[in-house]
C-alpha positions as CSV (number, residue, x, y, z in Angstrom):
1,X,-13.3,-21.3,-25.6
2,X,-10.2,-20.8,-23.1
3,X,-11.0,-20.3,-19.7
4,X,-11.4,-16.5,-19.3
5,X,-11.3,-14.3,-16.1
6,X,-15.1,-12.3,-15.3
7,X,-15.3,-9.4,-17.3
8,X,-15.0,-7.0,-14.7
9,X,-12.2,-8.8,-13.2
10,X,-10.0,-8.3,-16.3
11,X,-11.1,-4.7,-16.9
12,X,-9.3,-3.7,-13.5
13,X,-6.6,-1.9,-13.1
14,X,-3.4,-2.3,-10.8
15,X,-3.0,1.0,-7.9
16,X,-0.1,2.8,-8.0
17,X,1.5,3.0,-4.9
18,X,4.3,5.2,-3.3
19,X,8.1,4.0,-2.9
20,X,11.2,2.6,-5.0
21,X,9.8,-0.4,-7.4
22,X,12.4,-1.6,-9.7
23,X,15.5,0.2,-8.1
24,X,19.0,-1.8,-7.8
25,X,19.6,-3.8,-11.0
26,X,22.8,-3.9,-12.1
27,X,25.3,-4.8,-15.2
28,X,24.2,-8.2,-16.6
29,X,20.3,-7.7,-16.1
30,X,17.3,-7.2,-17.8
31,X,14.1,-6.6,-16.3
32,X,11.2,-8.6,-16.9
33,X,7.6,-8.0,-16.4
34,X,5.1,-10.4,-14.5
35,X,1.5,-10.5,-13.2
36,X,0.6,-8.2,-10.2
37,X,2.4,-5.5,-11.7
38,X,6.3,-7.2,-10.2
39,X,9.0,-7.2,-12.4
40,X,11.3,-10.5,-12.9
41,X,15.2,-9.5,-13.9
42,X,16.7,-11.6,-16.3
43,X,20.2,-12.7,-15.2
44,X,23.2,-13.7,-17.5
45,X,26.1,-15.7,-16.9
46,X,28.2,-12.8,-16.1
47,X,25.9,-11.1,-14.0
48,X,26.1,-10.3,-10.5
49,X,22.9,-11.9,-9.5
50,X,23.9,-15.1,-10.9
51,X,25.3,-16.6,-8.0
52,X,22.7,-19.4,-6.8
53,X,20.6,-20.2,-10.1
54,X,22.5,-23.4,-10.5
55,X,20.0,-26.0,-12.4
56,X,19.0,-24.8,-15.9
57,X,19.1,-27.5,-18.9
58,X,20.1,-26.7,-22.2
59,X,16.9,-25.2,-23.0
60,X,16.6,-22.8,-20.1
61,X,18.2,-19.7,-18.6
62,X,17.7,-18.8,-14.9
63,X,15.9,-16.0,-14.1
64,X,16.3,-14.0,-10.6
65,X,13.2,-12.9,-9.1
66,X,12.1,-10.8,-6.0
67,X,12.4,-13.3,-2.4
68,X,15.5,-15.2,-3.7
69,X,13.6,-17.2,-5.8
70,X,14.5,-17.9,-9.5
71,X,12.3,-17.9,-12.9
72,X,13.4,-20.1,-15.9
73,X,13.2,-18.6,-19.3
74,X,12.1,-21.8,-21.4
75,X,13.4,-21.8,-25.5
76,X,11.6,-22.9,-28.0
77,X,12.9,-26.1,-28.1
78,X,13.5,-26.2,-24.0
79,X,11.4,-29.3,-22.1
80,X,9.3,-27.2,-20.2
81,X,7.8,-25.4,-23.2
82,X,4.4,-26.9,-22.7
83,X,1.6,-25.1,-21.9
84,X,3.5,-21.5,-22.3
85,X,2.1,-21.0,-25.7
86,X,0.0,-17.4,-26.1
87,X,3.3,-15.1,-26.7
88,X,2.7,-12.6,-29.9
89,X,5.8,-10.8,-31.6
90,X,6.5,-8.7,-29.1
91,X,6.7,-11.0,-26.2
92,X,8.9,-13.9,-24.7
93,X,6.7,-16.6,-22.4
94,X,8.8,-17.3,-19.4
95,X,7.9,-20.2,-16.7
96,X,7.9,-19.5,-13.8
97,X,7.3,-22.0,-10.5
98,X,3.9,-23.2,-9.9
99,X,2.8,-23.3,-13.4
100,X,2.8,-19.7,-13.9
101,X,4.6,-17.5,-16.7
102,X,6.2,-14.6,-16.7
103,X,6.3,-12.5,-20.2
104,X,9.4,-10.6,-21.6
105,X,7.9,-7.2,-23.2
106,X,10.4,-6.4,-25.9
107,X,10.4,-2.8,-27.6
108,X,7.9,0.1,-27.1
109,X,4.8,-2.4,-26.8
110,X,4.6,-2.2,-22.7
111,X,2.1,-3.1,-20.7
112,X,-0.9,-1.3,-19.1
113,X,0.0,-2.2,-15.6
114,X,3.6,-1.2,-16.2
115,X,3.0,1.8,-17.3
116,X,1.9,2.7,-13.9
117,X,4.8,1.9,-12.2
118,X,8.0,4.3,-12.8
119,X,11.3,2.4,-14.1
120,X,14.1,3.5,-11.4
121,X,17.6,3.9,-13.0
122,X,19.9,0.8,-12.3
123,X,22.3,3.7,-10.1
124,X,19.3,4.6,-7.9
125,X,20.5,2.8,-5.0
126,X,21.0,5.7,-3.0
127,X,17.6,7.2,-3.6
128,X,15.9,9.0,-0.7
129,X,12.0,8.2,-0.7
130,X,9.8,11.0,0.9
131,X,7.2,9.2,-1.0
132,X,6.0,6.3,1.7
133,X,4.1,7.1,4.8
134,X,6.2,5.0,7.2
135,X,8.2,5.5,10.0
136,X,11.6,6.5,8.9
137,X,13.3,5.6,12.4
138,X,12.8,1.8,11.7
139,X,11.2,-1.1,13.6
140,X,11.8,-1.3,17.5
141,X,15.5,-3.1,18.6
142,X,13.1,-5.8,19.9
143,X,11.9,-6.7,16.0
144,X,15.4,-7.9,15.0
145,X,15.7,-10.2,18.0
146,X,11.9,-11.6,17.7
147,X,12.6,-12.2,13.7
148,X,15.3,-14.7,15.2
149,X,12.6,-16.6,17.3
150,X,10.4,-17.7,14.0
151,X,10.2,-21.0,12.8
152,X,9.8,-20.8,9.3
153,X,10.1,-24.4,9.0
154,X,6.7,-25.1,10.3
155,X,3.2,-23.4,9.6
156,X,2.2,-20.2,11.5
157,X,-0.6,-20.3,13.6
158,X,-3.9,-19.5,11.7
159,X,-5.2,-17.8,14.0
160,X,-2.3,-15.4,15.4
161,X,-3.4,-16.2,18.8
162,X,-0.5,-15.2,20.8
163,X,-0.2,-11.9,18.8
164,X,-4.1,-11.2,19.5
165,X,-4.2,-11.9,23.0
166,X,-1.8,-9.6,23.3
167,X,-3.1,-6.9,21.0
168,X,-6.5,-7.6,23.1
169,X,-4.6,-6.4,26.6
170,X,-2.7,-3.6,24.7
171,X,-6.1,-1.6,23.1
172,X,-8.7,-3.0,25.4
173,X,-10.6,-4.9,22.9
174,X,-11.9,-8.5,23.2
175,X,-10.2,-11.1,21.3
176,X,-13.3,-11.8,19.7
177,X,-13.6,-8.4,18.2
178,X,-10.5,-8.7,16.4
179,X,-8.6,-10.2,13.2
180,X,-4.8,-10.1,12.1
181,X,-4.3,-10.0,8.5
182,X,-1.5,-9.9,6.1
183,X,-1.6,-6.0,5.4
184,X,-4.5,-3.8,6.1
185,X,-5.1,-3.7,2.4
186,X,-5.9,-7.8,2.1
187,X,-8.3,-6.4,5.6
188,X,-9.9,-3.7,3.1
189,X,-10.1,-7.0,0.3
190,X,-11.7,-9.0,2.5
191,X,-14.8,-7.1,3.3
192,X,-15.4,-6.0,0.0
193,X,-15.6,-9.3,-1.2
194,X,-18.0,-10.3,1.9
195,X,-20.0,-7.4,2.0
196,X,-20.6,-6.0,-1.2
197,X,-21.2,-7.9,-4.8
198,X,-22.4,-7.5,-8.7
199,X,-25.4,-4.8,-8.2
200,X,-24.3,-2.8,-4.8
201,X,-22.9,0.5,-4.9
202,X,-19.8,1.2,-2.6
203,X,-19.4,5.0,-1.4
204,X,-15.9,6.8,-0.9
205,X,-14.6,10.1,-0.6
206,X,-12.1,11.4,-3.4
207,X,-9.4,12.0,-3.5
208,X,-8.3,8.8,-1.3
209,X,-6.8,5.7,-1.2
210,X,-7.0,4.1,-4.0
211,X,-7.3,0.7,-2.8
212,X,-10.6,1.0,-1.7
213,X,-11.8,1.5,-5.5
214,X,-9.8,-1.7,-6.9
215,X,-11.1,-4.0,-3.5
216,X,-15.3,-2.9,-4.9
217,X,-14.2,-3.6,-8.4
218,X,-12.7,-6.9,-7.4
219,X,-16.1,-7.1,-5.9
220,X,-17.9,-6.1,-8.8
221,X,-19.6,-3.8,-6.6
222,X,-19.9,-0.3,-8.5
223,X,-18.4,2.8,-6.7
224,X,-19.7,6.0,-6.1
225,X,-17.2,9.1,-5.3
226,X,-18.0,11.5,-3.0
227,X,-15.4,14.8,-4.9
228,X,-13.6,16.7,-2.1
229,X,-13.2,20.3,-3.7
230,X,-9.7,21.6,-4.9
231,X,-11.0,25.5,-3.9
232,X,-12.3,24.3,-0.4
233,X,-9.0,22.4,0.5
234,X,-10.6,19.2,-0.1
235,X,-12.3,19.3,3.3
236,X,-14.7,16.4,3.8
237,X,-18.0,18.0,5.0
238,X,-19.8,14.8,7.2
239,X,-23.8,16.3,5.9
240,X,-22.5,16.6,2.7
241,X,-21.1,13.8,2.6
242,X,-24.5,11.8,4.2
243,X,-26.9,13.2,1.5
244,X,-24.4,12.1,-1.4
245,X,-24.3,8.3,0.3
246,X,-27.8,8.7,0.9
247,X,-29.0,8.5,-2.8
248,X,-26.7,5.5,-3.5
249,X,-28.1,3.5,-0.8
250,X,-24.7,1.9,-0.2
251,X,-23.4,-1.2,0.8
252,X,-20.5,-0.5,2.1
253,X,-18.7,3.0,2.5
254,X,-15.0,3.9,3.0
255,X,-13.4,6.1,4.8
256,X,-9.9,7.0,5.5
257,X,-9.1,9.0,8.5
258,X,-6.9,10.8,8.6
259,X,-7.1,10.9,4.4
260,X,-5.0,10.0,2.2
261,X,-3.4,11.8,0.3
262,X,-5.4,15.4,2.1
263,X,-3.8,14.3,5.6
264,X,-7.5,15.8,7.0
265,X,-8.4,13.6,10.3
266,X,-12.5,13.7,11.1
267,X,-14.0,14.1,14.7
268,X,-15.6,11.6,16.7
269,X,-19.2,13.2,16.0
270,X,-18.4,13.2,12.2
271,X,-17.7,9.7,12.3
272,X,-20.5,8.9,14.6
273,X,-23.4,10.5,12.6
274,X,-22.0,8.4,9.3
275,X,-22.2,5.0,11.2
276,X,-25.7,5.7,12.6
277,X,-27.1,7.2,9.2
278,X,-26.3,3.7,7.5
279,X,-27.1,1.2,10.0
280,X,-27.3,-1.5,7.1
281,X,-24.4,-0.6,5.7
282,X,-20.8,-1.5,6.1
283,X,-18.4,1.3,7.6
284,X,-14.9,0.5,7.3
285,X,-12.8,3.2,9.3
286,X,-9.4,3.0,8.2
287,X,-7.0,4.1,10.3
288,X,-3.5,3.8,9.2
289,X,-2.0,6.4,10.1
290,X,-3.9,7.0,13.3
291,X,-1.0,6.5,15.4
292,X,0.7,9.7,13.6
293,X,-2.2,11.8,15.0
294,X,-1.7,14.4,17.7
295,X,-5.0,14.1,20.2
296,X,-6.7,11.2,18.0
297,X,-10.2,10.5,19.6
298,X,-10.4,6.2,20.6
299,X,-12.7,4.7,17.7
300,X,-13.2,2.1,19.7
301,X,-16.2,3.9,21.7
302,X,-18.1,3.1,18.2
303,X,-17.8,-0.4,18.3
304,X,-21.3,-1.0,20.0
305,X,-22.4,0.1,16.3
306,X,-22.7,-3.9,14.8
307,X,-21.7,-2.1,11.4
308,X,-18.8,-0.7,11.7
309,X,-15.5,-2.0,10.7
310,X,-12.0,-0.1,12.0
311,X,-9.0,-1.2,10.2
312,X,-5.6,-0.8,11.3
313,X,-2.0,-1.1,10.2
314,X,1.5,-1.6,11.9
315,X,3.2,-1.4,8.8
316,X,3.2,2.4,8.7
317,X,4.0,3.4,12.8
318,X,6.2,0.5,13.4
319,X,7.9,-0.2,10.0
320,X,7.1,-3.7,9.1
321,X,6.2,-2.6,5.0
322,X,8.5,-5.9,4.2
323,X,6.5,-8.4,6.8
324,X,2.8,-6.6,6.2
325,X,0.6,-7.0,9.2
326,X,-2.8,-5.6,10.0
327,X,-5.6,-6.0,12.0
328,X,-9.5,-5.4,12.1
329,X,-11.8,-4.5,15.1
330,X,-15.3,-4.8,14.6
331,X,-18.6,-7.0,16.1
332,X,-18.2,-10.4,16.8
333,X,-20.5,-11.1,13.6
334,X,-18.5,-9.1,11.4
335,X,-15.3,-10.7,12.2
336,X,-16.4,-14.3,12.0
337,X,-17.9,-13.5,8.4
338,X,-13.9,-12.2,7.5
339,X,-12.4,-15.2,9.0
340,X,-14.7,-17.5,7.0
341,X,-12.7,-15.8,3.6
342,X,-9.5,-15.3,4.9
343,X,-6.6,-17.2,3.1
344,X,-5.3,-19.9,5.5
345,X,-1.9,-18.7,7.0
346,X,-2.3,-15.6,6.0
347,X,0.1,-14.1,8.7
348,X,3.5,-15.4,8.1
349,X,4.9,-16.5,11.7
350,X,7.8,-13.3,11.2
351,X,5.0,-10.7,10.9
352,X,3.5,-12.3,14.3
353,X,6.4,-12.6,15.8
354,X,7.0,-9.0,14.5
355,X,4.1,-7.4,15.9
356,X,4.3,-8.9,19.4
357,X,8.1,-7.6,19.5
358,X,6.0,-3.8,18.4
359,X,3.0,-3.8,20.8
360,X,5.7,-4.5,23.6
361,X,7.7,-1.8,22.5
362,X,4.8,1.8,22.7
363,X,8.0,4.1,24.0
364,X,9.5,3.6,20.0
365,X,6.8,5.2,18.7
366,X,6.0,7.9,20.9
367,X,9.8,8.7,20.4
368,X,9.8,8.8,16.6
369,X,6.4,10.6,16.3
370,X,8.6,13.6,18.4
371,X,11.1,13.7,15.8
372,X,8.9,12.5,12.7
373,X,6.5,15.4,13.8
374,X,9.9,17.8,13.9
375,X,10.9,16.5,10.1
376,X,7.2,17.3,9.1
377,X,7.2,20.6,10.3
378,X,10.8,21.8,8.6
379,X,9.2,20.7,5.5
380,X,6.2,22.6,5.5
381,X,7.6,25.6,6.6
382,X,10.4,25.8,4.2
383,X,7.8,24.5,1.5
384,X,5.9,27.5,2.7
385,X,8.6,29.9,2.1
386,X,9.3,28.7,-1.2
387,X,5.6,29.5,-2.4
388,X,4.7,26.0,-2.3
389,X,0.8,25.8,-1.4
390,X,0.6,22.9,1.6
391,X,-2.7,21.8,2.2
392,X,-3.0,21.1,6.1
393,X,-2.2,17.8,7.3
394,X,-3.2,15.7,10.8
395,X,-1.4,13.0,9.4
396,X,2.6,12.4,8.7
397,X,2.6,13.6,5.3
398,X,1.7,16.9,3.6
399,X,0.3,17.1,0.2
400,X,1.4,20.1,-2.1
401,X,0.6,21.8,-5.3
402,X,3.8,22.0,-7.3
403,X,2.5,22.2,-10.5
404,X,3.2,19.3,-13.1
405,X,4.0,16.5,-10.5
406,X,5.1,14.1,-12.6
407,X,7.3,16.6,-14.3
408,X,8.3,18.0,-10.8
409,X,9.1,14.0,-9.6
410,X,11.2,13.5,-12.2
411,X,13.6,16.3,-11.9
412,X,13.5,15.4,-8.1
413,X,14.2,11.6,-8.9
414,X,17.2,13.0,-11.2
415,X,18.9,14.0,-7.7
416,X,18.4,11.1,-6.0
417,X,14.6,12.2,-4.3
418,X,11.6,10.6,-4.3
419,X,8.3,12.1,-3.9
420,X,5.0,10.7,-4.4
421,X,3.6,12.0,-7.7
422,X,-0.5,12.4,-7.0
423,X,-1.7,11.7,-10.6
424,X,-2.8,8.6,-9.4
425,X,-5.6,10.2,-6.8
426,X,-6.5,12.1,-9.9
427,X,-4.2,15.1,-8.9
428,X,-1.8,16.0,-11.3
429,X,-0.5,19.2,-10.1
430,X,0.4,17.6,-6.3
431,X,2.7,15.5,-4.6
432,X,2.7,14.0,-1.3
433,X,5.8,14.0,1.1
434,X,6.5,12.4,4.6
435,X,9.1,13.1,6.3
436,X,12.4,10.9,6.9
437,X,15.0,12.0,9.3
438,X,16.0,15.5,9.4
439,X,19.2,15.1,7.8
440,X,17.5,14.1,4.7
441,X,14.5,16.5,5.3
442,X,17.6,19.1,4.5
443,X,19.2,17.9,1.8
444,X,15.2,17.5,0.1
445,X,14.6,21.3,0.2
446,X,17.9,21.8,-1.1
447,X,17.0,19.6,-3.9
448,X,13.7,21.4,-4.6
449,X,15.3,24.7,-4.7
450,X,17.6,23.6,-7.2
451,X,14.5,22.2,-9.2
452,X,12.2,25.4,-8.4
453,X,12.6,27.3,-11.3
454,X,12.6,24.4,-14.0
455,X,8.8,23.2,-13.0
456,X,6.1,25.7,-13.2
């Protein structure tokens, strides 16, 4: 029998995230699908991609893929055939560097995983997305110049020791209390896969980030959901909350704050009393998009709870979504268990260098949060105006009921808009917006009136 993947490993399914996936192909391409939900584009000799992908034999074609490198689609006849074989009628293997293989999906037969993810016209280059939760103002001056000092010829440091001391003097937490990783979301990964296994129960609130689901079911923990109500604003109610966990004797519970996609930020106490009711339990705070918060209270003053876990990213407030960097704070214990799983390297030395450059640069953010905050509030109130139900937000995005979202996307998309369709949190009649800069906050409402009438 060929070597198979653990049942409830292939049974998962990809998350579908906010923001422009296959956007820019041009003439002379063909887009090709790959593992992880990417998407390979096949060049030909014409095309404008082409330049570079010297090196193919007589049986291969180059194949352009995202980071500059290059896939080789392998004929039937082609020497590097072997070991491709498993492509049915409707597929094309294509190798790919270290041993992998893409596949070419011809016709109507498409994959699950891209199904998810919506096919950007090859003219959508001047798309505005209102569907990511980053800062639209860009990384610090300072990032451009500390990308210069990386030395991507040698290893990064493990252990991001220069980038923790420093985020250890910047938020008052010891360096022992703390863990960089490569994205939040590998943080979130990594203590599902330490804390939780094949007979726990994982508690989260929905609707939320849907990560947290896929990291327990990588996990092959099982995962209990905590519904938010449409009719009460999908308020998360702490007691409420507490007796639902309570039944599932968790081992680990989740929760985003403020929420995505509801934008609702809980109080200290709220927090507090869910930490203390599970003290065997893992609590992983996440706090993405904290640093968007008016008055957010300092989770740290929880951290002499040994079972709590805050998570934290600088992709969102600082804009480093290409570099990914996160960071954990929790016990001693806790972080030396993370660190034990942690892929080596796992911060390139650009994201370190990155995030020094950012935690040397606080008057960026608190700059761009006054005019972000500005953006956000145009948009609900000229939402508002137009009938559009906004749900209230603490966080730099507003969710709205529009209707049919995916519907309401699409003629957006049509204009050159983005907006996060909400199917994917299981709300089919939302979207979520963030702001961008107010010139684009305008021509956005424009857009929506022109759409108004066509989506119901």
């Amino acid at each position: 029998m060929a070597l198979q993947p653990k049942p409830h490993i292939a049974d998962i399914q990809p998350v579908t995230h906010g923001g422009i996936n296959f956007c820019g192909t041009a003439g002379g391409e063909e887009r090709i699908a790959a593992p992880f939900g990417l998407a390979m584009t096949r060049v030909t000799k014409d095309g404008p991609a082409m330049k570079g992908l010297k090196g193919a034999d007589s049986g291969e074609e180059r194949i352009a893929a995202p980071f500059g490198l290059a896939m080789t689609r392998v004929k039937k006849d082609g020497p590097a055939m072997t070991g491709l074989k498993g492509a049915d009628s409707d597929e094309e293997r294509i190798a790919a560097p270290f041993g992998l293989a893409m596949t070419r999906v011809k016709g109507a037969r498409k994959r699950a995983h891209l199904k998810e993810r919506p096919y950007i016209r090859t003219d959508c280059i001047d798309i505005l997305d209102f569907s990511t939760c980053c800062n639209p103002y860009g990384p610090p001056p300072s990032v451009s110049k500390a990308l210069a000092k990386a030395n991507i010829a040698l290893y990064p440091d493990p252990d991001c020791r220069e980038f923790i001391n420093l985020l250890s003097d910047k938020i008052g937490a010891a360096k022992e209390n703390l863990i960089a990783t490569n994205g939040s979301t590998e943080l979130l990964r990594l203590a599902a896969l330490a804390y939780t296994g094949h007979g726990d129960t994982v508690v989260i609130p929905s609707p939320t980030y849907g990560e947290y689901e896929l990291a327990s079911q990588i996990a092959a923990a099982t995962v209990a959901k905590y519904q938010m109500k449409e009719r009460a604003g999908f308020r998360f109610a702490a007691g409420d909350f507490i007796s639902f966990a309570q039944k599932h004797s968790p081992a680990a519970i989740f929760i985003c704050n403020p929420n995505n996609p509801t934008g609702q930020y809980l109080g200290f106490s709220d927090i507090r009393k869910i930490v203390s009711s599970f003290p065997d339990t893992l609590v992983v705070l996440d706090e993405a998009y904290v640093s968007f918060t008016l008055d957010a209270w300092d989770s740290l003053e929880l951290l002499h709870y040994p079972n709590i876990l805050i998570v934290r990213s600088m992709t969102k407030d600082f804009a480093l979504a290409g570099l990914r960097l996160g960071y954990g704070i929790a016990s001693r214990e806790i972080i030396n268990i993370l660190k034990k799983i942690r892929p080596p390297w796992n911060v390139n030395s650009a994201a370190q260098q990155a995030g020094i450059a950012a935690l040397n640069s606080p008057g960026h953010l608190k700059k761009c949060n006054a005019l972000i905050n500005k953006g956000k509030d145009y948009l609900i109130a000229q939402l508002g105006s137009l009938g559009y139900r906004v749900l209230p937000t603490d966080a730099n995005f507003s969710l709205v009921r529009v209707g049919k979202a995916a519907t309401f996307q699409s003629r957006l998309l049509d204009r050159g808009f983005l907006v996060r369709d909400c199917s994917s949190f299981g709300l089919p009649a939302y979207i979520r917006i963030a702001p961008r800069r107010m010139q684009d906050c305008l021509k956005l409402i424009a857009a929506i009136k022109s759409v108004r009438g066509e989506v119901k």
